[in-house]
N, CA, C and O atoms as a Maestro MAE file, in Angstrom:
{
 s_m_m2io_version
 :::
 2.0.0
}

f_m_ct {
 s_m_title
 :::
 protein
 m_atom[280] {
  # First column is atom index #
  i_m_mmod_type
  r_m_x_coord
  r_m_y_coord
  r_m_z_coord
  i_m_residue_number
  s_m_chain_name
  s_m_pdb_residue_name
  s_m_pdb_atom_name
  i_m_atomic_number
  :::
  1 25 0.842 -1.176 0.000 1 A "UNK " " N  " 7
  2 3 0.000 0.000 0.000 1 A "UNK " " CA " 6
  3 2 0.888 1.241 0.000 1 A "UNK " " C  " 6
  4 15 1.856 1.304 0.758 1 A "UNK " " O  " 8
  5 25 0.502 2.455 -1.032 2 A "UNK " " N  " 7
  6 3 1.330 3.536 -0.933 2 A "UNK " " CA " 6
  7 2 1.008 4.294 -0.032 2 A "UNK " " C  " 6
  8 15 -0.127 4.229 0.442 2 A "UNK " " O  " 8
  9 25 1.813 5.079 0.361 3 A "UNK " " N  " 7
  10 3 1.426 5.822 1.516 3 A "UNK " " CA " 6
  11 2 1.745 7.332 1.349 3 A "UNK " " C  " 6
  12 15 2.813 7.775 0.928 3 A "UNK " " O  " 8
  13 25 0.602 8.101 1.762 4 A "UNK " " N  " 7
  14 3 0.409 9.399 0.772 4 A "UNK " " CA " 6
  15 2 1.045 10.445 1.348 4 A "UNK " " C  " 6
  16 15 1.375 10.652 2.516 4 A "UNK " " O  " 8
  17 25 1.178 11.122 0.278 5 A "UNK " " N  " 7
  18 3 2.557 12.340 0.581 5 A "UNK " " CA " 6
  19 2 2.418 12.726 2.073 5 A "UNK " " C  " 6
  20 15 3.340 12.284 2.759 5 A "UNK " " O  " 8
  21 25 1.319 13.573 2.859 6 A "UNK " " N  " 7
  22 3 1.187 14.033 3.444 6 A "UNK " " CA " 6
  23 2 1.292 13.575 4.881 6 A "UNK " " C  " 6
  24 15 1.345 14.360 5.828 6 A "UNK " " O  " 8
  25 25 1.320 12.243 4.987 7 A "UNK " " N  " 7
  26 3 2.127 11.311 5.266 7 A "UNK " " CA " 6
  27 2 3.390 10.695 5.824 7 A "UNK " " C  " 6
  28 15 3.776 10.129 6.847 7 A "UNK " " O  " 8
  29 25 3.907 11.142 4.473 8 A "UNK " " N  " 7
  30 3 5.501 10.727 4.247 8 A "UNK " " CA " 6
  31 2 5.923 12.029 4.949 8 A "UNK " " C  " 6
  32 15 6.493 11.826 6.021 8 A "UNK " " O  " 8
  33 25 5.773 13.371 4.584 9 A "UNK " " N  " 7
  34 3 5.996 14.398 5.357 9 A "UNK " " CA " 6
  35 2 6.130 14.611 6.821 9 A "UNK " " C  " 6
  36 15 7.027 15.166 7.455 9 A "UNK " " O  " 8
  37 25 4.860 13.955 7.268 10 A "UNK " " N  " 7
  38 3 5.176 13.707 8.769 10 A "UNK " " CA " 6
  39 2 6.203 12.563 9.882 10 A "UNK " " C  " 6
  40 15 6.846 12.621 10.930 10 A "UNK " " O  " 8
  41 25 5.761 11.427 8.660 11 A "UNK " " N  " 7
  42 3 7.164 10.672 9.164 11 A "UNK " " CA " 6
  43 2 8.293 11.284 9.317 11 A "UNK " " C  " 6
  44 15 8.972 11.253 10.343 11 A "UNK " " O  " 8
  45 25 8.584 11.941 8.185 12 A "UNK " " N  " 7
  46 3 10.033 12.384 7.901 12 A "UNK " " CA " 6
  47 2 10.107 13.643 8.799 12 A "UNK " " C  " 6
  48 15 11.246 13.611 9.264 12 A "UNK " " O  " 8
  49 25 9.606 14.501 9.174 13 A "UNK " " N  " 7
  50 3 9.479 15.431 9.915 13 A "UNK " " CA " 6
  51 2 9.688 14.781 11.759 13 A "UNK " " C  " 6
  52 15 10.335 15.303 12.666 13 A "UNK " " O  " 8
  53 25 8.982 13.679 11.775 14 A "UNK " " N  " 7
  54 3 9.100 13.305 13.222 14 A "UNK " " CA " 6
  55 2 9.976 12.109 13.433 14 A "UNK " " C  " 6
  56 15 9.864 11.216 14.273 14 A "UNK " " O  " 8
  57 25 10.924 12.291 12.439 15 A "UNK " " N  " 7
  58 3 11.990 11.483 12.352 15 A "UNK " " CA " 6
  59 2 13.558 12.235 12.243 15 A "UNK " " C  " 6
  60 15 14.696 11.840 11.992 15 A "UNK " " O  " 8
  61 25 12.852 13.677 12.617 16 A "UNK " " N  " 7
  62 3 14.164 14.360 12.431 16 A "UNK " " CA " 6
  63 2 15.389 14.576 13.636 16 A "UNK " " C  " 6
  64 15 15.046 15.169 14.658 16 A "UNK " " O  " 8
  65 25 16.349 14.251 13.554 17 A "UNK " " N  " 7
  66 3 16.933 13.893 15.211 17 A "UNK " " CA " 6
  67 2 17.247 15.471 15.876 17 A "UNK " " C  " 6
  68 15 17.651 16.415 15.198 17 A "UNK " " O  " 8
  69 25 17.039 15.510 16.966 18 A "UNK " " N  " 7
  70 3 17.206 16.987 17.423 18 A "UNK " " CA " 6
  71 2 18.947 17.461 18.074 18 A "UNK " " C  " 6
  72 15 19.613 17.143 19.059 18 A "UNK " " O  " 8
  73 25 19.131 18.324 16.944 19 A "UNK " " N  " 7
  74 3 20.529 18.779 16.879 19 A "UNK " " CA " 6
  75 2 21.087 20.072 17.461 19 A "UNK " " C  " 6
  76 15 22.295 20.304 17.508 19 A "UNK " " O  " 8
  77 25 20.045 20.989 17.947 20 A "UNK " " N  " 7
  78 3 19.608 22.409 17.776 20 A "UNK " " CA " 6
  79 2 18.298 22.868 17.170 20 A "UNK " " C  " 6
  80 15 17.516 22.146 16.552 20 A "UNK " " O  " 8
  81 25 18.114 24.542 17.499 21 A "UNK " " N  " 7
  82 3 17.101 24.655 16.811 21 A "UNK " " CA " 6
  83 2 17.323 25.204 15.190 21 A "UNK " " C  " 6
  84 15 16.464 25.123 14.312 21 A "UNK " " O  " 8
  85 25 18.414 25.663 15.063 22 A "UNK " " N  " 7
  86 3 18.873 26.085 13.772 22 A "UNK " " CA " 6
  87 2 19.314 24.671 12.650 22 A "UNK " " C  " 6
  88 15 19.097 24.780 11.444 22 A "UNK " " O  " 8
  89 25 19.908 23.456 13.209 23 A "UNK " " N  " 7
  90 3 19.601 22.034 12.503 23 A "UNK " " CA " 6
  91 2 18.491 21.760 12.438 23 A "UNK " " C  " 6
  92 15 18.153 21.308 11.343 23 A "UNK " " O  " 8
  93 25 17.517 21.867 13.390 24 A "UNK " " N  " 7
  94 3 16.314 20.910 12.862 24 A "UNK " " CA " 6
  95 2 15.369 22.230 11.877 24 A "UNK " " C  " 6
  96 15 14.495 21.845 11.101 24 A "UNK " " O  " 8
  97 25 15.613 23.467 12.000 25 A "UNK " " N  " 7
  98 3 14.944 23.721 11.121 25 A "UNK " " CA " 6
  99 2 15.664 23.799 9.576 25 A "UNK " " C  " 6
  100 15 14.856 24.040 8.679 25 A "UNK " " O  " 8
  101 25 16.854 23.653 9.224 26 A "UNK " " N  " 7
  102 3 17.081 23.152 7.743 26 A "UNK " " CA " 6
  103 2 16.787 22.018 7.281 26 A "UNK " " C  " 6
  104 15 16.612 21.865 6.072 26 A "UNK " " O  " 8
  105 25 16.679 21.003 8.168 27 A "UNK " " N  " 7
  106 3 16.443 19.546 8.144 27 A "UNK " " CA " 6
  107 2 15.451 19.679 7.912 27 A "UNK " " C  " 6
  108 15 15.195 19.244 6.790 27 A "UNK " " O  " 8
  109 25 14.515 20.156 8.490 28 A "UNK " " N  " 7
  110 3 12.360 20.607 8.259 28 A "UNK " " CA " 6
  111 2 12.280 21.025 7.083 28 A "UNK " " C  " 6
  112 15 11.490 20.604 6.238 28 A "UNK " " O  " 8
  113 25 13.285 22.092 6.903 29 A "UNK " " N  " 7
  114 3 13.601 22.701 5.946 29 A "UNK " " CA " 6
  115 2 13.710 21.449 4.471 29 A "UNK " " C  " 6
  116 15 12.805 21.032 3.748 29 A "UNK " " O  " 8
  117 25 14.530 21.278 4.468 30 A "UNK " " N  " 7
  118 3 14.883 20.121 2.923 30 A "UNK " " CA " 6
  119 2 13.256 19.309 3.275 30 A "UNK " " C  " 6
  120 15 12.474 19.083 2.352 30 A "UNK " " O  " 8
  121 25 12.964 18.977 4.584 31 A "UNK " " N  " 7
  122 3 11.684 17.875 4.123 31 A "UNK " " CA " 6
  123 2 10.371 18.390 3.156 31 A "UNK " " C  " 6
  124 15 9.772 17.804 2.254 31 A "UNK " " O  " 8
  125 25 10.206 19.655 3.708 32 A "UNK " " N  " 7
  126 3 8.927 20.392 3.064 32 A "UNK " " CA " 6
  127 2 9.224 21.079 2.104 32 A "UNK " " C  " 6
  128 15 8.362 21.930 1.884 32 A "UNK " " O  " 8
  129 25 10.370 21.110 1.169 33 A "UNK " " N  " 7
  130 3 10.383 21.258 -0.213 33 A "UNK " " CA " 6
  131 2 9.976 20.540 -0.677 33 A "UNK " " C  " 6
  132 15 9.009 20.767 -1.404 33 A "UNK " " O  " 8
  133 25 10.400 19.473 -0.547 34 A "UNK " " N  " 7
  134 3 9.854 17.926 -1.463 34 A "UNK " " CA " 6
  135 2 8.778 17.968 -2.036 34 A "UNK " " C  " 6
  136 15 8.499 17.590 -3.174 34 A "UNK " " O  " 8
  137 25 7.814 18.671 -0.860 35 A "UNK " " N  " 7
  138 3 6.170 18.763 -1.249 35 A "UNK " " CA " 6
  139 2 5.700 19.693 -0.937 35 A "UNK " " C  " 6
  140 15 4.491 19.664 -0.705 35 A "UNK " " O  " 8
  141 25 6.357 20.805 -0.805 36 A "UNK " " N  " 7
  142 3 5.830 22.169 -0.787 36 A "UNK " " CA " 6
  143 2 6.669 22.839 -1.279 36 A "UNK " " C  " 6
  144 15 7.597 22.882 -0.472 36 A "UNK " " O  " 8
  145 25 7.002 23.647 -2.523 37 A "UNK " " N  " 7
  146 3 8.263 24.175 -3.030 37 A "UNK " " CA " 6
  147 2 8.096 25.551 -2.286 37 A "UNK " " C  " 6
  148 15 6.901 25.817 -2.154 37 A "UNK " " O  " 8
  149 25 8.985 26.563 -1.727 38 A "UNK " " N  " 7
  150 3 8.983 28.214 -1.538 38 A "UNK " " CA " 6
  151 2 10.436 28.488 -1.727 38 A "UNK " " C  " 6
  152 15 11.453 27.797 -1.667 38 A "UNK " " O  " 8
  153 25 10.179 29.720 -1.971 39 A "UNK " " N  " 7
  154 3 11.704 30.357 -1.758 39 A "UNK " " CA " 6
  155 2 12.300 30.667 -0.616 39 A "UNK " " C  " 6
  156 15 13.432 31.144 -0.707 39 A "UNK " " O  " 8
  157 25 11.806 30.511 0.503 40 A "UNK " " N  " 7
  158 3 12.919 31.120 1.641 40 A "UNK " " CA " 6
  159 2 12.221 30.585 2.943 40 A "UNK " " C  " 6
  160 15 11.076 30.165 2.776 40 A "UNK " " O  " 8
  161 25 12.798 30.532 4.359 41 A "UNK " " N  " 7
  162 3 11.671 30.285 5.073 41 A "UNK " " CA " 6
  163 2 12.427 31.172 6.766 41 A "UNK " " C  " 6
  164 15 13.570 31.627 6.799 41 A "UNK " " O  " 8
  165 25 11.567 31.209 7.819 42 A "UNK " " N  " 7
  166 3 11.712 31.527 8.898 42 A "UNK " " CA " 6
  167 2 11.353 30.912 9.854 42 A "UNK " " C  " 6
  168 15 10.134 30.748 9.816 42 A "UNK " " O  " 8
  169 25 11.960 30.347 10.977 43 A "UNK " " N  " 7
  170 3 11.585 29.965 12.085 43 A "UNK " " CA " 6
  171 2 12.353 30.357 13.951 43 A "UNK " " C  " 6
  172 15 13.435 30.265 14.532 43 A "UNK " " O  " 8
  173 25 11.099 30.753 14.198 44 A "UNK " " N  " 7
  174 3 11.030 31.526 15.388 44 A "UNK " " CA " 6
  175 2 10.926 30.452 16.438 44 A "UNK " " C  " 6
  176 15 10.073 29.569 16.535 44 A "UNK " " O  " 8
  177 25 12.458 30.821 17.569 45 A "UNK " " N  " 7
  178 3 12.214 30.009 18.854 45 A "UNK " " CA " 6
  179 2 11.726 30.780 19.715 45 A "UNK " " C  " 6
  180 15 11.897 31.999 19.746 45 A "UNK " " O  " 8
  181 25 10.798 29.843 20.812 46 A "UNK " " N  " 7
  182 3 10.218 30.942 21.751 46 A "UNK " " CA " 6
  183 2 9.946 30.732 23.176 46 A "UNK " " C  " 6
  184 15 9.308 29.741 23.532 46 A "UNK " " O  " 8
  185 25 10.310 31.445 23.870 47 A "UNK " " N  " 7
  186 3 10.659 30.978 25.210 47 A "UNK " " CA " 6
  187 2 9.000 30.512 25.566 47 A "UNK " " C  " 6
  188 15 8.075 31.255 25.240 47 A "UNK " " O  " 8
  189 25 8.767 29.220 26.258 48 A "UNK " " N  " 7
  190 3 7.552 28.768 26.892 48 A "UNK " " CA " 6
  191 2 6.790 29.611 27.923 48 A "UNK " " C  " 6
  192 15 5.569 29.557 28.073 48 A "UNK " " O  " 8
  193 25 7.829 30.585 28.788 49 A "UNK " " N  " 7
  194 3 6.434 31.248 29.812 49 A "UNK " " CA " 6
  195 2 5.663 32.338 29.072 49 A "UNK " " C  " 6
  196 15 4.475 32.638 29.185 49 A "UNK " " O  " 8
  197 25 6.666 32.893 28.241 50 A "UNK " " N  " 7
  198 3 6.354 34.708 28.215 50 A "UNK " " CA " 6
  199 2 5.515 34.246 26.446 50 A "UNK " " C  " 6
  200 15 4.292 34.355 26.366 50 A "UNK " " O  " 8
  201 25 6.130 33.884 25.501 51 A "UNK " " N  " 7
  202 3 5.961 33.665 24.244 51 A "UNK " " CA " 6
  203 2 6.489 34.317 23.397 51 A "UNK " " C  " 6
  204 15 6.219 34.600 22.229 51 A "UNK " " O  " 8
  205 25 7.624 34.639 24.374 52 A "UNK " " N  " 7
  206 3 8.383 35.765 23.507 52 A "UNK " " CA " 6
  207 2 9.645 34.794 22.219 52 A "UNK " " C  " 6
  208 15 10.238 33.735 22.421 52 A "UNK " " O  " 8
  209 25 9.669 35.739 20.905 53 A "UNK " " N  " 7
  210 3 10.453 34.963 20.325 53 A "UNK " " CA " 6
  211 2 11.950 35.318 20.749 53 A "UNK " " C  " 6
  212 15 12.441 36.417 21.006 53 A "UNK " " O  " 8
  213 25 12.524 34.046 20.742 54 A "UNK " " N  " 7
  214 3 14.229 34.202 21.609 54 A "UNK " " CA " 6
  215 2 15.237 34.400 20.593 54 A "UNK " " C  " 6
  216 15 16.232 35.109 20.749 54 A "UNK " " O  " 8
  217 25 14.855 33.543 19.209 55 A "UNK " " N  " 7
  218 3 15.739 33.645 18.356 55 A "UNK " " CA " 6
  219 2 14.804 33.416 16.483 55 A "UNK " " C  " 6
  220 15 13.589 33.523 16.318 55 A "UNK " " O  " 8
  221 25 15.649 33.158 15.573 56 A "UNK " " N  " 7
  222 3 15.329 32.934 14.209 56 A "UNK " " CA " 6
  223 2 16.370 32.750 13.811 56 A "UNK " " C  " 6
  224 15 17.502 33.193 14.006 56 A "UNK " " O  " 8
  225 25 15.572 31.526 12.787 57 A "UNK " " N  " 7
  226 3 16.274 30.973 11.739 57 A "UNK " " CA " 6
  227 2 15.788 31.257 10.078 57 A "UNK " " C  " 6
  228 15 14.760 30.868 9.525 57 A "UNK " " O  " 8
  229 25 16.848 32.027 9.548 58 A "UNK " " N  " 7
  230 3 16.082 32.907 8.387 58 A "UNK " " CA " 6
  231 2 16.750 32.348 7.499 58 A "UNK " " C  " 6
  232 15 17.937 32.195 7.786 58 A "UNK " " O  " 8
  233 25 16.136 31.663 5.649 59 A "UNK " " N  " 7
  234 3 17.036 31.454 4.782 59 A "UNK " " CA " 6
  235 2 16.317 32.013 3.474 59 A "UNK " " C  " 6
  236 15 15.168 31.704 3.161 59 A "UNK " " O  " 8
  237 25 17.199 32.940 2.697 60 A "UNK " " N  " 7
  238 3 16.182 33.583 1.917 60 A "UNK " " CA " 6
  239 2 15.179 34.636 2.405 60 A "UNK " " C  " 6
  240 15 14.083 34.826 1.879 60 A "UNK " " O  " 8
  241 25 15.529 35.116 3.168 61 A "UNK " " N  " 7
  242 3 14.720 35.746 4.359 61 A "UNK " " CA " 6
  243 2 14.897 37.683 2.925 61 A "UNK " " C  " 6
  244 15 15.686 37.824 1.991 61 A "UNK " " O  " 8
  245 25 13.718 38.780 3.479 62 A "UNK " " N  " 7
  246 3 13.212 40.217 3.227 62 A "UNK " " CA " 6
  247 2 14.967 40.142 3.324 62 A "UNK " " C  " 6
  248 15 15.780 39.413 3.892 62 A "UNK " " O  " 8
  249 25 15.018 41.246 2.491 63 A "UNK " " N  " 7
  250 3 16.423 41.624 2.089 63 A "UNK " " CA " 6
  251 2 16.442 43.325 3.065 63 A "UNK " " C  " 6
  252 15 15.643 44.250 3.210 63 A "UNK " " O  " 8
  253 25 17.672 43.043 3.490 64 A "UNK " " N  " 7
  254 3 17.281 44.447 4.688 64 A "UNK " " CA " 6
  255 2 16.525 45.263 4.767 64 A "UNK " " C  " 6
  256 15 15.753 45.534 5.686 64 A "UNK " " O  " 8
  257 25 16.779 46.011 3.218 65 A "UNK " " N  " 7
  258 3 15.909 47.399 2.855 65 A "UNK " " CA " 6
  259 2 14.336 47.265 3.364 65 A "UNK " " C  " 6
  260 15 13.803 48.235 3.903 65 A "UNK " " O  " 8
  261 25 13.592 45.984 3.166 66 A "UNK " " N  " 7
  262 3 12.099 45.786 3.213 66 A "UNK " " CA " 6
  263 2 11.951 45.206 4.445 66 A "UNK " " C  " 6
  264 15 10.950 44.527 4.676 66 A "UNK " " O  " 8
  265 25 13.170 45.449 5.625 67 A "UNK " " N  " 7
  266 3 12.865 45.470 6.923 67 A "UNK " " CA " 6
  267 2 12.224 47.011 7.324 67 A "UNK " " C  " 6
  268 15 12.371 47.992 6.594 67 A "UNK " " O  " 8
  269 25 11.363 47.032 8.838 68 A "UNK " " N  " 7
  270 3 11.246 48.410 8.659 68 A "UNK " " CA " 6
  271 2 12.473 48.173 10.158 68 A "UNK " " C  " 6
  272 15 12.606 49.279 10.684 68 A "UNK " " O  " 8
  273 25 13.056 47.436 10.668 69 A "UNK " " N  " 7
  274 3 14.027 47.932 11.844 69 A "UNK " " CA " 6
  275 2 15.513 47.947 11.918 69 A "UNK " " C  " 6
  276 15 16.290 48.192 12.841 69 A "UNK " " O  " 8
  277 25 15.715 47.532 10.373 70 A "UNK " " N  " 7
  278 3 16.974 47.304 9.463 70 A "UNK " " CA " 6
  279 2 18.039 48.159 9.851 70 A "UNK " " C  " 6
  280 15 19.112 48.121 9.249 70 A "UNK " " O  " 8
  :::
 }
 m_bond[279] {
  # First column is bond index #
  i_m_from
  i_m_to
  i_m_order
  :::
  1 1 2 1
  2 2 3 1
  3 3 4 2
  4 3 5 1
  5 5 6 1
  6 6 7 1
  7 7 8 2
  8 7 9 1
  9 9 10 1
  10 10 11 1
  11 11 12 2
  12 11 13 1
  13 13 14 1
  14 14 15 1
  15 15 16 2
  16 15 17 1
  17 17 18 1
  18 18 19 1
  19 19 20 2
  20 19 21 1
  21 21 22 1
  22 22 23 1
  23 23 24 2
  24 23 25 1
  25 25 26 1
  26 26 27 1
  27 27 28 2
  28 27 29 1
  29 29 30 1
  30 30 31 1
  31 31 32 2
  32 31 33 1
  33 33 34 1
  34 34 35 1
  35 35 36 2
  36 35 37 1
  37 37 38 1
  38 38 39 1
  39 39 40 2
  40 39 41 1
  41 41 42 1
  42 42 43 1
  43 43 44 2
  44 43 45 1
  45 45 46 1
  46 46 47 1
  47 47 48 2
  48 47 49 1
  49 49 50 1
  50 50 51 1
  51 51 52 2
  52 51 53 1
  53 53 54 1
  54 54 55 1
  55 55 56 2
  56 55 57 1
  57 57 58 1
  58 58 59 1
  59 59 60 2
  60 59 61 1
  61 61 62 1
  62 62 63 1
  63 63 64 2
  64 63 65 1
  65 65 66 1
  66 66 67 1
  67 67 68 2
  68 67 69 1
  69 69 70 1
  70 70 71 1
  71 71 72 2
  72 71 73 1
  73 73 74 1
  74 74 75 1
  75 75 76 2
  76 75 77 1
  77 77 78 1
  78 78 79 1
  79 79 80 2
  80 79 81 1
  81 81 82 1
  82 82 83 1
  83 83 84 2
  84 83 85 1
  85 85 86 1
  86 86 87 1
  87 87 88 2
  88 87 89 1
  89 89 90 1
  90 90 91 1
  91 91 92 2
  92 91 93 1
  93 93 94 1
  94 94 95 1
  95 95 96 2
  96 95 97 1
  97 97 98 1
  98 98 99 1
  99 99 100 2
  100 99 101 1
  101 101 102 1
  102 102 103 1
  103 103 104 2
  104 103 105 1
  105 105 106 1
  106 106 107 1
  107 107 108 2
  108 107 109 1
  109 109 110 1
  110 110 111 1
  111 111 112 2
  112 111 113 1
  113 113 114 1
  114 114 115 1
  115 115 116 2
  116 115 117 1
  117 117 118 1
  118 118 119 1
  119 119 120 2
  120 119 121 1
  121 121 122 1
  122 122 123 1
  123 123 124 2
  124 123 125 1
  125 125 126 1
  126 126 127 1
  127 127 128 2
  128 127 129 1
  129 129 130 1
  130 130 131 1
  131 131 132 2
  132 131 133 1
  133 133 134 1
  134 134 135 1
  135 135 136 2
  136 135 137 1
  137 137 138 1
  138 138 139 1
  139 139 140 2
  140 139 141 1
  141 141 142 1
  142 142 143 1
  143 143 144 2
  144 143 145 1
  145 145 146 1
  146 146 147 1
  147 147 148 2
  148 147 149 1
  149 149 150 1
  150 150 151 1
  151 151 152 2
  152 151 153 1
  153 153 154 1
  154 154 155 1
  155 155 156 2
  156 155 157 1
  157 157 158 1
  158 158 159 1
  159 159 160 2
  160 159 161 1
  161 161 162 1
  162 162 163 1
  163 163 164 2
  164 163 165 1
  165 165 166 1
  166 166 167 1
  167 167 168 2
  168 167 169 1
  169 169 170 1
  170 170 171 1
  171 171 172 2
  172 171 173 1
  173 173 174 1
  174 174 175 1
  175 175 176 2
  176 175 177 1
  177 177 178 1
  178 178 179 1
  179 179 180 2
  180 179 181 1
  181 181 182 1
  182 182 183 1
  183 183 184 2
  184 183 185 1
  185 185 186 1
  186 186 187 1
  187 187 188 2
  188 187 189 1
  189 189 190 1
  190 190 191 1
  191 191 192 2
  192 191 193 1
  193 193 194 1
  194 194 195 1
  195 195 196 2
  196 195 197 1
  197 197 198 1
  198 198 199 1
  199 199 200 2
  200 199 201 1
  201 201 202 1
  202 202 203 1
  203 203 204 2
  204 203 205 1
  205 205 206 1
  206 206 207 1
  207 207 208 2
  208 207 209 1
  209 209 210 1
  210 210 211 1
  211 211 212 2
  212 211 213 1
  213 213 214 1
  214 214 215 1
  215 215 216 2
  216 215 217 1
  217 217 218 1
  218 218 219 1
  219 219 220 2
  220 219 221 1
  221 221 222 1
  222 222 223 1
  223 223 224 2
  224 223 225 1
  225 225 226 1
  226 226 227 1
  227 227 228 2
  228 227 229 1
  229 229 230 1
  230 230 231 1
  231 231 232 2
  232 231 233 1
  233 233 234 1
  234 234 235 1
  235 235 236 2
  236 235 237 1
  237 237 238 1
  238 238 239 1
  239 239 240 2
  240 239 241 1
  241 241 242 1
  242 242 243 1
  243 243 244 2
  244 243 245 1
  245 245 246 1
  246 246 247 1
  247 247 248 2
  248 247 249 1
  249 249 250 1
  250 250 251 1
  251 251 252 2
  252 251 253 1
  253 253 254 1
  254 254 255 1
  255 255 256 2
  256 255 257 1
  257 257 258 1
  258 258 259 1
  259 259 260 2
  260 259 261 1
  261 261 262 1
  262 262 263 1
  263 263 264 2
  264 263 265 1
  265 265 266 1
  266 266 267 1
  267 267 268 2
  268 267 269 1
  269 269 270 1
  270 270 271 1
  271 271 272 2
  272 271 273 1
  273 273 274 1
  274 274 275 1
  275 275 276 2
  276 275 277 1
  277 277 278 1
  278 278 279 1
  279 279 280 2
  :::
 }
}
C-alpha cells in the first residue's frame, strides 16, 4: 500500500533527530520542499512562559531594505 505524501511528510518530519534549533529547522527545511516548493523560510524560537520569540532561523529571508528595523 502507498502511503500518501502528506504522510511521508510527517514521518520524515518526526523522524528528524534533534541537533539544535537552527539544525532541525534546515532539516524541516529540505523535508517540506519535497512537497511544498517556496523560496525562503523563517523559524522563530520561543521561550515557553512569556511567548516571547528568543531567536530565528532565516534562509532567503526580506532583504534588509524591506525590513522596517533594518
Amino acid at each position: 500500500m502507498a502511503v500518501a505524501p502528506a504522510e511521508r511528510v510527517r514521518r520524515a518530519l518526526g523522524g528528524l533527530a534533534p541537533g539544535g534549533a537552527r539544525e532541525f529547522a534546515l532539516q524541516a527545511a529540505r523535508v517540506l520542499a519535497r512537497a511544498v516548493p517556496f523560496d525562503g523560510f523563517c523559524v522563530l524560537t520561543m521561550d515557553p512562559a512569556t511567548h516571547l520569540p528568543t531567536n530565528e532561523i532565516v534562509q532567503n529571508g526580506l532583504p534588509a531594505a524591506a525590513k522596517p528595523y533594518a
